[in-house]
KEDRENLUM-618406 format. One record per residue (C-alpha): residue number from 1; x, y, z. Coordinates in Angstrom, 1 decimal. Each point is the difference from the previous one (the first is absolute). Layout:
N
+-----+--------+--------+--------+
|  nr |     px |     py |     pz |
+-----+--------+--------+--------+
| NUM |      X |      Y |      Z |
...
+-----+--------+--------+--------+
end
This chain:
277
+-----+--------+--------+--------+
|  nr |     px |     py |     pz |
+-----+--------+--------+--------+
|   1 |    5.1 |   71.9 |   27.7 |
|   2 |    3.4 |   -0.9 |    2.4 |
|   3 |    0.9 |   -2.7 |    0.2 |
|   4 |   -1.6 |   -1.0 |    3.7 |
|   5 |    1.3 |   -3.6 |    0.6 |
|   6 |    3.8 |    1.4 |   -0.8 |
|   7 |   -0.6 |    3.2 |    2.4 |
|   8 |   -1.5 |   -2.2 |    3.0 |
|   9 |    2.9 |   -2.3 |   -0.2 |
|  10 |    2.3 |    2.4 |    0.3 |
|  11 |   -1.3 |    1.9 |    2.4 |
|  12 |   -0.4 |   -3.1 |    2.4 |
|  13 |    3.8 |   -1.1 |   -0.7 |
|  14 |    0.7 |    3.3 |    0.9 |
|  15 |   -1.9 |    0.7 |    3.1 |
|  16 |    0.8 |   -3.7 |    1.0 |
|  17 |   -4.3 |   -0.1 |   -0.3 |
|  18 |   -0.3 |    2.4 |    2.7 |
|  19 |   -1.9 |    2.0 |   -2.6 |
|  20 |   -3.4 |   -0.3 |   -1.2 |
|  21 |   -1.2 |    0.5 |   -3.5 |
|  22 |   -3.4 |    2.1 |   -0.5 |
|  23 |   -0.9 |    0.1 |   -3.8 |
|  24 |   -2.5 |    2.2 |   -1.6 |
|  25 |   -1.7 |   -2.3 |   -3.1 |
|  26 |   -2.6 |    2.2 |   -0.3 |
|  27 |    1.0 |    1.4 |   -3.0 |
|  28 |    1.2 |   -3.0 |   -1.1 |
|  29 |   -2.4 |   -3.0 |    1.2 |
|  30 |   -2.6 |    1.1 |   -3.3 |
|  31 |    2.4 |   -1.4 |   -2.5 |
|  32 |    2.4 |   -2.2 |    1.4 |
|  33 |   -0.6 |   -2.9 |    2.7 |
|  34 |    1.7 |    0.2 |    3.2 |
|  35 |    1.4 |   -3.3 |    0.5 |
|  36 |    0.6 |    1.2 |    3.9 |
|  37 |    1.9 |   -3.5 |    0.5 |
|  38 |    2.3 |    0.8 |   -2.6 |
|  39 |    0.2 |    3.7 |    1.5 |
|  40 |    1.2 |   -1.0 |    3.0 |
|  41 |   -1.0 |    3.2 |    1.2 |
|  42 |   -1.5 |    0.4 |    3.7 |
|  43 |   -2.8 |    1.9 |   -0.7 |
|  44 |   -1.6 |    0.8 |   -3.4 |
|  45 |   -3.0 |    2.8 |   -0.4 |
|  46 |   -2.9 |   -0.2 |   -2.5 |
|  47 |   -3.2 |    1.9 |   -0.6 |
|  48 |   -3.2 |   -1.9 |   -1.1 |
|  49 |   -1.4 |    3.1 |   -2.0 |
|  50 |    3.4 |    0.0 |   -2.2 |
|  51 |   -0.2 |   -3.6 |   -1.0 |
|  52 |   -3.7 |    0.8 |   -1.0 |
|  53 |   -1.9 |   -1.1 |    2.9 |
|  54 |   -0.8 |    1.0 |    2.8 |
|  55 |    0.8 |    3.2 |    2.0 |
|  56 |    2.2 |   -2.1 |    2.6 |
|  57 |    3.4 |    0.1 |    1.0 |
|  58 |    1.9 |   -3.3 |    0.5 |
|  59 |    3.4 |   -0.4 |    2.4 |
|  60 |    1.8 |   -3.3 |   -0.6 |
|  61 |    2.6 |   -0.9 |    2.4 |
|  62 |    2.2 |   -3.0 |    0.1 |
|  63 |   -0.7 |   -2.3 |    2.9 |
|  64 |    3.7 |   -1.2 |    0.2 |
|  65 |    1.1 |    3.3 |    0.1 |
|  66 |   -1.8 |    3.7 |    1.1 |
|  67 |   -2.9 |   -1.9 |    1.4 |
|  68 |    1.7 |   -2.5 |    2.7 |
|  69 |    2.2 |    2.9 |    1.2 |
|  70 |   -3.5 |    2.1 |    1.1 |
|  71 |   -0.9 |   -3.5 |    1.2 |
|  72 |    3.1 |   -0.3 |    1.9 |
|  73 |    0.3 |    3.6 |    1.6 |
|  74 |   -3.7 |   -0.3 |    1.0 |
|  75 |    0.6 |   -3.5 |    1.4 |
|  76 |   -2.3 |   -2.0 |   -1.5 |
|  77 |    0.3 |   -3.2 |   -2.2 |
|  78 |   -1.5 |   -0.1 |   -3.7 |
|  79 |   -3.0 |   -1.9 |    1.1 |
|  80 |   -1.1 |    3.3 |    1.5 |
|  81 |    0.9 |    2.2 |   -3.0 |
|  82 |   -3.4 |    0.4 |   -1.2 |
|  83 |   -0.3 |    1.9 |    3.4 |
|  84 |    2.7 |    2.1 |    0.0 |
|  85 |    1.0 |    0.8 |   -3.2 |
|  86 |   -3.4 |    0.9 |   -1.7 |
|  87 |   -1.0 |    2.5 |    2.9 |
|  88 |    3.3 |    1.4 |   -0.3 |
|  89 |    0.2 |    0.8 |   -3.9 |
|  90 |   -3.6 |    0.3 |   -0.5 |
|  91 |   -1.7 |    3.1 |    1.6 |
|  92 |   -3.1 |    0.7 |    0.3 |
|  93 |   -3.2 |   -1.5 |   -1.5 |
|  94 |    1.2 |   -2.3 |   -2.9 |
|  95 |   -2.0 |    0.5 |   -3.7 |
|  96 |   -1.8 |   -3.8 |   -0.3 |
|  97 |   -1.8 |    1.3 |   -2.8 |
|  98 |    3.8 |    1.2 |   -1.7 |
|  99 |    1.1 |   -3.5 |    1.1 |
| 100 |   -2.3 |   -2.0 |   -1.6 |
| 101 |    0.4 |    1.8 |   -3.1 |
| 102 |    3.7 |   -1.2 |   -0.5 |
| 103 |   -1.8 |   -3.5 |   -0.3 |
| 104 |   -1.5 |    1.4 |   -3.5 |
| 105 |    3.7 |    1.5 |   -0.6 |
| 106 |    1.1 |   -3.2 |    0.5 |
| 107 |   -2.2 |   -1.5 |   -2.6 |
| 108 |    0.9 |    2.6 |   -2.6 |
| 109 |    3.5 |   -0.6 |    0.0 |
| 110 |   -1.0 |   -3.6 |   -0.2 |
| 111 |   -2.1 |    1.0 |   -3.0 |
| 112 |    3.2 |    1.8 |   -1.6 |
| 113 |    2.3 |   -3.2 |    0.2 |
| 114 |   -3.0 |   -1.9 |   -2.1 |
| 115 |    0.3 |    2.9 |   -3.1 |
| 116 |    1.4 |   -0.5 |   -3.3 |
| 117 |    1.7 |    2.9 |   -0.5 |
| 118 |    2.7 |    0.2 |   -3.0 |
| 119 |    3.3 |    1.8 |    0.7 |
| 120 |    0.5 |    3.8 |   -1.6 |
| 121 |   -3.5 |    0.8 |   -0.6 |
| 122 |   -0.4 |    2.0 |    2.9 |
| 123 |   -3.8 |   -0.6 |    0.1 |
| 124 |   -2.2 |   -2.2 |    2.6 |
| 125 |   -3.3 |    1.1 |   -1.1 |
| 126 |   -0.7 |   -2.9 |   -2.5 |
| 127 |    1.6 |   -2.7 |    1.8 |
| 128 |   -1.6 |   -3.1 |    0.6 |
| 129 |    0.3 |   -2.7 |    3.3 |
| 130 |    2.2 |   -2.9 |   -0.9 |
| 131 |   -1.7 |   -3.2 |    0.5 |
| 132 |    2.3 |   -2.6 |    1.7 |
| 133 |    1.1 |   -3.5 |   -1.0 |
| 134 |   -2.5 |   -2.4 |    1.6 |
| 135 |   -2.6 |    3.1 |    0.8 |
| 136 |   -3.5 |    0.2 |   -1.6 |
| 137 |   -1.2 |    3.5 |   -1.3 |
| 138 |   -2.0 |    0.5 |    2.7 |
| 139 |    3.0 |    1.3 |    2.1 |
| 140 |   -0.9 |    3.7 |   -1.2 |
| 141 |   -3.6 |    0.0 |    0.8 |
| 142 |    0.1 |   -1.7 |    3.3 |
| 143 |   -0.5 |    2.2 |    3.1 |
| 144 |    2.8 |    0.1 |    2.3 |
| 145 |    0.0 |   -1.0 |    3.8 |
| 146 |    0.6 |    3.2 |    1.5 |
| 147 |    0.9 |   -1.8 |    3.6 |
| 148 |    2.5 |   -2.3 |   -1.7 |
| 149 |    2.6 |    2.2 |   -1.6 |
| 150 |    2.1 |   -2.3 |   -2.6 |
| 151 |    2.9 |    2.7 |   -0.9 |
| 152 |    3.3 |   -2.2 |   -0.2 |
| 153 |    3.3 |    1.1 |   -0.2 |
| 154 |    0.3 |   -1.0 |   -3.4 |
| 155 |   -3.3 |    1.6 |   -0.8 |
| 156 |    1.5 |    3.0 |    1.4 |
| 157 |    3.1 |   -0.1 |   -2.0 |
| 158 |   -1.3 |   -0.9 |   -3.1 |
| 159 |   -2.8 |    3.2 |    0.1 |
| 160 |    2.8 |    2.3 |    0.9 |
| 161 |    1.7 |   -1.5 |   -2.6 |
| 162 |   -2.7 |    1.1 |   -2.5 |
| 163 |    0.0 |    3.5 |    1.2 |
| 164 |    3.6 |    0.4 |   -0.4 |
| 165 |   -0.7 |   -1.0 |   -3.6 |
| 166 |   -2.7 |    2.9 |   -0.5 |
| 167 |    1.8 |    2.3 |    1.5 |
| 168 |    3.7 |   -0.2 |   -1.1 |
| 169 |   -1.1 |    1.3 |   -3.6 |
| 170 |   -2.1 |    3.1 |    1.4 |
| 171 |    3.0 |    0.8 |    2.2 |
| 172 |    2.5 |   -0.2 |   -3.0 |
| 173 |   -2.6 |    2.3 |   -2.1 |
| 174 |   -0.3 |    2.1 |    2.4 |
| 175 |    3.5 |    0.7 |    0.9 |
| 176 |    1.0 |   -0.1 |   -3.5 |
| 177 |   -2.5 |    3.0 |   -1.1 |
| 178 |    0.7 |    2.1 |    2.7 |
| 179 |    4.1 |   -0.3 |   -0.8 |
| 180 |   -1.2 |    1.3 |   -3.4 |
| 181 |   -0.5 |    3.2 |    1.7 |
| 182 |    3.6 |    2.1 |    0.6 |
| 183 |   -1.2 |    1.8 |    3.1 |
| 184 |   -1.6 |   -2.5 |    1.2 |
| 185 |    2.2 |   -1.3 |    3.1 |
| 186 |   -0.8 |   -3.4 |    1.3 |
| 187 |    1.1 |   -0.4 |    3.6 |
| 188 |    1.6 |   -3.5 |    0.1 |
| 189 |    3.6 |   -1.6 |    1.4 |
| 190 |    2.4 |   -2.0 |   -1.7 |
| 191 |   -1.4 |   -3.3 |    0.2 |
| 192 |    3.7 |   -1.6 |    0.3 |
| 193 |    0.6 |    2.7 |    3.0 |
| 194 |   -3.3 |   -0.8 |    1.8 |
| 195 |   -0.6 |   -4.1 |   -0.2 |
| 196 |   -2.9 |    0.7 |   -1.9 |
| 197 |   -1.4 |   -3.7 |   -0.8 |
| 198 |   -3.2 |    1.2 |   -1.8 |
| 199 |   -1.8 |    3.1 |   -1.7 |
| 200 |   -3.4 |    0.9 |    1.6 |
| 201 |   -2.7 |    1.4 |   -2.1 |
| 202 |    0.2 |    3.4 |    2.5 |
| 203 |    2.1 |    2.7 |   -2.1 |
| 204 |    0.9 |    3.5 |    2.1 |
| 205 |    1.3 |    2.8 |   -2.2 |
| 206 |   -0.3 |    3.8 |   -0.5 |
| 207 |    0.2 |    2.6 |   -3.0 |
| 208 |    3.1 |    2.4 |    0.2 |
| 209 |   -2.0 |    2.9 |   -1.4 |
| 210 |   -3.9 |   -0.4 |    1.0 |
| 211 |   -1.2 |   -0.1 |    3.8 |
| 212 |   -1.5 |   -4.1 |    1.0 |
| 213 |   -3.4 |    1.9 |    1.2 |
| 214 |   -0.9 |    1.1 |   -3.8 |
| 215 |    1.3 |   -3.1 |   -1.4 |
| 216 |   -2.2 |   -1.8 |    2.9 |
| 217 |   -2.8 |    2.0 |   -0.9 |
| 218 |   -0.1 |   -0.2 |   -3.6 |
| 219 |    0.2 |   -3.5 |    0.5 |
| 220 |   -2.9 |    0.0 |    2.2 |
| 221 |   -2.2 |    1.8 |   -2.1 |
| 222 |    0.4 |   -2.1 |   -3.1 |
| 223 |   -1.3 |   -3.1 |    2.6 |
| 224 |    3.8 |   -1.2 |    0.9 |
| 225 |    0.8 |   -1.0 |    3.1 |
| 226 |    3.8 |    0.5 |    1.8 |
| 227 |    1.3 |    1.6 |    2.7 |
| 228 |    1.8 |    3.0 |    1.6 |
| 229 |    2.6 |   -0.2 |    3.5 |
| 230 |    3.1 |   -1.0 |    1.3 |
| 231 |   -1.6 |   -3.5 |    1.2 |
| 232 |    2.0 |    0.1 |    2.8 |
| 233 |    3.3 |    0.8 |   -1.4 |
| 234 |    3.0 |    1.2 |    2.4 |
| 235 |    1.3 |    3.2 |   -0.8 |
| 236 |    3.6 |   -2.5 |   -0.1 |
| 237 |   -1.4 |   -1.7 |   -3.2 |
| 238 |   -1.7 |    2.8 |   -1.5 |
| 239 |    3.5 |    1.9 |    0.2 |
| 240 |    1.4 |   -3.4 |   -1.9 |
| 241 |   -2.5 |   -0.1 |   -2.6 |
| 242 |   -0.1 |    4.1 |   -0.8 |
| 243 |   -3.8 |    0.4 |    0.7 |
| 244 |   -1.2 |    3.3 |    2.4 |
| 245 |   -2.1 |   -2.2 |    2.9 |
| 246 |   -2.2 |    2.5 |    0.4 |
| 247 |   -1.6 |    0.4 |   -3.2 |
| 248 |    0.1 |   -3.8 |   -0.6 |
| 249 |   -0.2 |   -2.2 |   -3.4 |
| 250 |   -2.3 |   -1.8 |   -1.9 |
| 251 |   -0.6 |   -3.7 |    0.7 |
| 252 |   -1.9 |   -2.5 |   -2.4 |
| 253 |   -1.2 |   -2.9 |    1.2 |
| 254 |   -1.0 |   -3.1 |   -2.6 |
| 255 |   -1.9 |   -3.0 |    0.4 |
| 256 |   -0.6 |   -3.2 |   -1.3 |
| 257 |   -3.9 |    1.3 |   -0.7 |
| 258 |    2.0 |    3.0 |   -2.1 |
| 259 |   -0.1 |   -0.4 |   -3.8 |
| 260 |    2.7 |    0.8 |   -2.9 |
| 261 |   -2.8 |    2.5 |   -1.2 |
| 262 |    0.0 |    1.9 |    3.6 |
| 263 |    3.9 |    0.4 |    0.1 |
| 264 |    0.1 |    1.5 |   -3.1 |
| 265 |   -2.9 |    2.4 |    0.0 |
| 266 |    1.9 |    1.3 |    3.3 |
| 267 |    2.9 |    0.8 |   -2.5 |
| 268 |   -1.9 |    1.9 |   -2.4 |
| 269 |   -1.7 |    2.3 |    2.4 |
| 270 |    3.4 |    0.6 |    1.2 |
| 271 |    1.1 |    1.2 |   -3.5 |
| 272 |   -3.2 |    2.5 |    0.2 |
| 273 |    1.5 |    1.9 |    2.9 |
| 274 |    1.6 |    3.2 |   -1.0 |
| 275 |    4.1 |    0.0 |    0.2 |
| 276 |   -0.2 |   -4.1 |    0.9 |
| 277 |    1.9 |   -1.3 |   -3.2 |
+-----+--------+--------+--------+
end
């Protein structure tokens, strides 16, 4: 992952802020939390269904920024943004029954922030609710107010902070096992060259000698799950990183509901494809 806050600095410097700054965290928001105020960006793009809720997509824009210039070229005054703003980005008839279901997203990354979860085992399927100083042990069994939300910021942070702890072992197990493989090419930039600040648990790579449809469906068949396309790619970076867009590459995609066990029964059936190793 780039380094976002770096990138939107220098891009304002540079275009004296003329510029605005439209991230995807799509990819990102399941596994890292967007601190948007730290950001600095102008806009920042989410999807509900990604951050295992809801199938809703969510547009943040700054209000001292991309949101009072729409203000100020429609000639209206923030007191009215509510009705000018809203009809503009949102069209057609908005999902109430998606938006009420980030309210239960809410309370499960709320839920994540109160787990004990020790670092390296890569595992959240025992883990257990911490029970805070001061707090009785009726905090786990008592039913939540769905019409008062109580995610905090802090909350936030600290259940993002306990996915990052599952997942950072699965993503060095998985990278690891596949680099075990000579013709396995994983497609990746120097880190040093790119600003990358982080590694996400999403790994893209190919085979050099066996097509990513039979891999794909060998995979499928034995109950795996990944995926086959050029998500997007230009032709610009898929010249940079040697891959033919057309035909694509693999991409895995872990979790912080993935286990140790899952990662590496992916690498065995791997090893059972013919000419893999």
């Amino acid at each position: 992952m780039r380094d976002i806050e770096g990138l939107t600095r220098a891009i304002k410097q540079k275009t004296l802020g003329r510029a605005h700054v439209v991230v995807d965290g799509v990819a990102a928001s399941p596994h890292v939390f967007a601190n948007v105020n730290r950001l600095q960006a102008d806009w920042y793009v989410v999807s509900g269904h990604k951050l295992f809720g809801p199938h809703v997509g969510g547009l943040y824009g700054r209000k001292d920024g991309a949101v009072d210039e729409i203000l100020e070229v429609s000639g209206t005054t923030s007191e009215d943004c509510s009705d000018v703003v809203y009809p503009l980005l949102e069209k057609g008839t908005v999902n109430y029954e998606g938006c009420a279901g980030i309210v239960g997203l809410g309370q499960y990354i709320d839920s994540l922030a109160c787990c004990n979860i020790q670092s390296g085992h890569g595992n959240t399927r025992n883990r257990q609710p911490l029970q805070h100083a001061g707090e009785s042990s009726q905090r786990s069994s008592t039913r939540p107010n769905i019409l008062e939300p109580s995610l905090t910021i802090e909350n936030a942070n600290e259940g993002y902070a306990n996915i990052r702890i599952v997942e950072e072992p699965l993503a060095e197990a998985l990278l690891e096992g596949l680099r075990q493989f000579p013709m396995v090419k994983i497609i990746e930039g120097n880190e040093k060259e790119f600003g990358s600040v982080m590694r996400l648990p999403i790994v893209s790579w190919l085979h050099e000698n066996i097509a990513v449809e039979n891999i794909y469906n060998i995979c499928d068949k034995n109950g795996i799950s990944c995926r086959v396309s050029s998500f997007l790619c230009t032709q610009m970076l898929a010249d940079g990183f040697g891959f033919d867009i057309e035909k694509g590459f693999l991409r895995v995609s872990l979790a912080h509901y993935n286990t140790m066990h899952e990662v590496h029964c992916f690498l065995e059936c791997l090893k059972t494809i013919p000419g893999f190793v």
